[in-house]
C-alpha positions as CSV (number, residue, x, y, z in Angstrom):
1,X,0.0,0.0,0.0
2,X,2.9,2.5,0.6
3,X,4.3,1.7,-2.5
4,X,1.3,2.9,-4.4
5,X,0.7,5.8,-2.3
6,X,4.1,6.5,-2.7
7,X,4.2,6.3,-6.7
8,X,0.8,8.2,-6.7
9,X,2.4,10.8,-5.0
10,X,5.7,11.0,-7.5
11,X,3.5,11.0,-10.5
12,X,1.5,14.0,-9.3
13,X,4.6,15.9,-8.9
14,X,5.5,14.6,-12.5
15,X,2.4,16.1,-13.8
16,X,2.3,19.1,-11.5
17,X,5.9,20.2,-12.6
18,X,4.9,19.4,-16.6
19,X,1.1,21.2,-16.7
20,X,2.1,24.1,-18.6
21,X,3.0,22.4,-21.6
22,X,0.9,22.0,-25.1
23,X,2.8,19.0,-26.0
24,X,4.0,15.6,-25.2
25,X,7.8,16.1,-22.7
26,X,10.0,14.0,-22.3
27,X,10.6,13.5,-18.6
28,X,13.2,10.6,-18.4
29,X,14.0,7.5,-19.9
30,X,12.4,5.7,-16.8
31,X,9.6,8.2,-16.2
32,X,8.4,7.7,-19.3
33,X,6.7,10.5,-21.6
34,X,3.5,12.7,-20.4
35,X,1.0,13.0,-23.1
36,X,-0.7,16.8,-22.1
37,X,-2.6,17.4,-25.0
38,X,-4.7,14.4,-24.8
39,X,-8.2,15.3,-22.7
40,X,-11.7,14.1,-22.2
41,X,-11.3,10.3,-22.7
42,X,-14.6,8.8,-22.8
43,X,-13.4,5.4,-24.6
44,X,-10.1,3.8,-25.3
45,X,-9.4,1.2,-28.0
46,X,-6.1,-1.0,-27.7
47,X,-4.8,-3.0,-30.6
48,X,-1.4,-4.8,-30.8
49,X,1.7,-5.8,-27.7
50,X,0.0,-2.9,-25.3
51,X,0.1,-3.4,-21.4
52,X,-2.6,-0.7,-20.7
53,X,-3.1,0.6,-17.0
54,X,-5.8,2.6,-16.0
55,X,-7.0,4.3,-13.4
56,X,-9.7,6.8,-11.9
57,X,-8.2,10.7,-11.7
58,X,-10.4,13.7,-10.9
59,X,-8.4,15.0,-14.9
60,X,-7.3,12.7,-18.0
61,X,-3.8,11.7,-18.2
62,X,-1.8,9.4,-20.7
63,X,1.8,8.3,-19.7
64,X,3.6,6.0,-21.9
65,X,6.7,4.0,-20.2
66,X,8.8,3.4,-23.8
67,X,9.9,5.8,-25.8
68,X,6.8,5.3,-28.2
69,X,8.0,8.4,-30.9
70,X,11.2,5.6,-32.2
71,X,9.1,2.6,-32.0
72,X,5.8,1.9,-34.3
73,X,3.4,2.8,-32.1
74,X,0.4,4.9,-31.9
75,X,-1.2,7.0,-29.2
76,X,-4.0,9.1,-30.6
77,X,-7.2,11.1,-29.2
78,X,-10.3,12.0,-30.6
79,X,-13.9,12.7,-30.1
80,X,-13.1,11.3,-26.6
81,X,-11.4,7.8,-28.0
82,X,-8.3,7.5,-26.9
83,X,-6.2,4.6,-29.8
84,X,-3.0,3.4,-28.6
85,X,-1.3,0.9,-30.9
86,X,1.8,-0.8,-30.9
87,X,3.1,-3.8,-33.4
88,X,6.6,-3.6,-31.8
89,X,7.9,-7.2,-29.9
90,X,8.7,-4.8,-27.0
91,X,5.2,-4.4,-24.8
92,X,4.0,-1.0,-25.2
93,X,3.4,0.0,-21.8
94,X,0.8,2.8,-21.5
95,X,-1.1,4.1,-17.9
96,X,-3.9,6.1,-18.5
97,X,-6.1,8.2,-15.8
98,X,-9.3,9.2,-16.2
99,X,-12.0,10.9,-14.6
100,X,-15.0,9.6,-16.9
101,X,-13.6,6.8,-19.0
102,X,-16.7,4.2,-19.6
103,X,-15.8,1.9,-21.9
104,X,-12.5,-0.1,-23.0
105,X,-11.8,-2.2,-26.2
106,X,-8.9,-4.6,-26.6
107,X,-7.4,-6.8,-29.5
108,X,-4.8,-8.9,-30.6
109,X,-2.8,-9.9,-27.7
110,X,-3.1,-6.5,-25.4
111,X,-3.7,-6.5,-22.2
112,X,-5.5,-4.1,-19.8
113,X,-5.1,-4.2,-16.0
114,X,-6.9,-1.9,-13.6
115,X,-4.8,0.3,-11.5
116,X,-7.0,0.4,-7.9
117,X,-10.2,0.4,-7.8
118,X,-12.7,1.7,-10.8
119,X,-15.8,2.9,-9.6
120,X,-18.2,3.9,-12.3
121,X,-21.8,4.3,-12.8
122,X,-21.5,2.4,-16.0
123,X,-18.4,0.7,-17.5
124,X,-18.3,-1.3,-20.6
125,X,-15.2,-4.1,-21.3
126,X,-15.2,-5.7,-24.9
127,X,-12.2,-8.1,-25.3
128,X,-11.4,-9.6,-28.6
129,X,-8.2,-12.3,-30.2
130,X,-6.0,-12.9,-27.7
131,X,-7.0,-10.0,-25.8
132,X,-7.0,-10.0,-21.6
133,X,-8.3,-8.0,-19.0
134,X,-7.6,-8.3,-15.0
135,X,-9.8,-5.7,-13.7
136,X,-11.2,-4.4,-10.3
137,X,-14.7,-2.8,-10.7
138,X,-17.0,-0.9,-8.4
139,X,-19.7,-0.2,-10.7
140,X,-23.5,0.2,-10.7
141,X,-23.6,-1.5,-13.8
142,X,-21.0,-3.8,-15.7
143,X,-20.8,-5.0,-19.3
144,X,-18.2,-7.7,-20.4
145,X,-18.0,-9.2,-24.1
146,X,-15.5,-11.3,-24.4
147,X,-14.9,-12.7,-27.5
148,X,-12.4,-15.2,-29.4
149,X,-9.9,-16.6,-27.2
150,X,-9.8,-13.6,-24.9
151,X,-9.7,-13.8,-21.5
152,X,-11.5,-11.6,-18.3
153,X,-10.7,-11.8,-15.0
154,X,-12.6,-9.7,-12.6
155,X,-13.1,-8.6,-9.3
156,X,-15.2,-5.9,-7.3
157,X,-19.1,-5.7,-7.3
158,X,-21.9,-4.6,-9.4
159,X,-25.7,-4.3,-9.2
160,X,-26.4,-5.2,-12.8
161,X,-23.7,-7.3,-14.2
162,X,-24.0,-8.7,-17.8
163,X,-21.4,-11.4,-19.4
164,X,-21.4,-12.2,-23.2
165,X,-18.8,-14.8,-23.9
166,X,-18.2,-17.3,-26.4
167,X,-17.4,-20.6,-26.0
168,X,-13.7,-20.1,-26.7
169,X,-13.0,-17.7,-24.5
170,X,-11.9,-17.4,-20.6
171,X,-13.8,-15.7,-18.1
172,X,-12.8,-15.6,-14.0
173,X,-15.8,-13.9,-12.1
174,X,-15.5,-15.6,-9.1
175,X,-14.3,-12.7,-7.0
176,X,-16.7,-10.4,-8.5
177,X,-20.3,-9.6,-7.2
178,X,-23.2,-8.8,-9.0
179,X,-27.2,-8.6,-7.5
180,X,-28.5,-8.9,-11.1
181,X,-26.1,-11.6,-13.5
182,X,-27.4,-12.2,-17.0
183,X,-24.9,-14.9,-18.4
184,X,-24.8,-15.0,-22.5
185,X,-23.4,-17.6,-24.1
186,X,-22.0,-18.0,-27.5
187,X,-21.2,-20.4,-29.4
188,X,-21.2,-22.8,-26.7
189,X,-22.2,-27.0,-27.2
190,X,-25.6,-27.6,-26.5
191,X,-27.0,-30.8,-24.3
192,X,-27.4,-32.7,-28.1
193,X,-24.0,-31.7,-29.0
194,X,-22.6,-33.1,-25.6
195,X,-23.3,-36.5,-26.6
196,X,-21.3,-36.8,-30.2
């Protein structure tokens, strides 16, 4: 727990001492590079090798832990969809803070962990390929798709909680809470099939 108090702490000096300017700065090699010009995320859509963290903030932040300008990567915002794409063998490693993301797409074989706890009123996870999430929520109302041979794991609570999966796919819920569950599945065998 100190340790994330404590990093908490050094990033908002990071951010503090970097506010004034338009453009993505380089802070260090370690540190990483501050995206400033990227606000309002709404929706954020991974595709690629991208470790994405997020996180609830009171303001939108994007920090990306590579240097992302020499590799083939992609960090872009608009309309309140926040892209980030990388095709490198090196994980693109990306943290993003937001006060009112609500929805998160992954493909290929990203991943997307949950920094803390995220407490929404609605929050929407759609998983796709290879994709995987590991996520903490403390929502009023969850949606998870999860498609392919994605995988989910989730903890927290919810009051409405709905699951679409397919057959394929990998979904841990056993640590999550829900008052309402609606279960879809896809593609799964049926009792006939069982039998062949």
């Amino acid at each position: 727990m100190k340790k994330i108090i404590l990093s908490v702490i050094t990033l908002s000096l990071v951010v503090l001492g970097t506010t004034n300017l338009t453009y993505a700065a380089q802070v260090n090699a370690a540190a990483g590079t501050i995206l400033t010009d990227i606000n309002t995320i709404n929706k954020i859509e991974v595709h690629g090798n991208v470790t994405l963290y997020i996180s609830d903030a009171s303001s939108d932040q994007v920090k990306v832990y590579n240097q992302y300008y020499s590799e083939s990567a992609l960090v872009q915002s608009k309309n309140g969809t926040l892209r980030i794409a990388s095709y490198s063998p090196e994980k693109l490693v990306v943290w993003v803070s937001a006060n009112d993301l609500r929805s998160v797409s992954a493909y290929d074989n990203s991943e997307v962990k949950s920094f803390g706890n995220i407490s929404k009123i609605e929050f929407n996870v759609d998983l796709h390929d290879n994709a995987s999430a590991k996520l903490n929520l403390d929502t009023f109302s969850a949606n998870v798709t999860v498609n392919d041979f994605a995988k989910a794991e989730l903890t927290g609570s919810a009051n409405e909680f709905t699951l679409n999966r397919e057959f394929a796919s990998t979904v841990n819920n056993v640590n999550f809470k829900a008052a309402r569950f609606n279960d879809n599945k896809v593609n799964f065998p049926t009792e006939d099939m069982v039998g062949i």
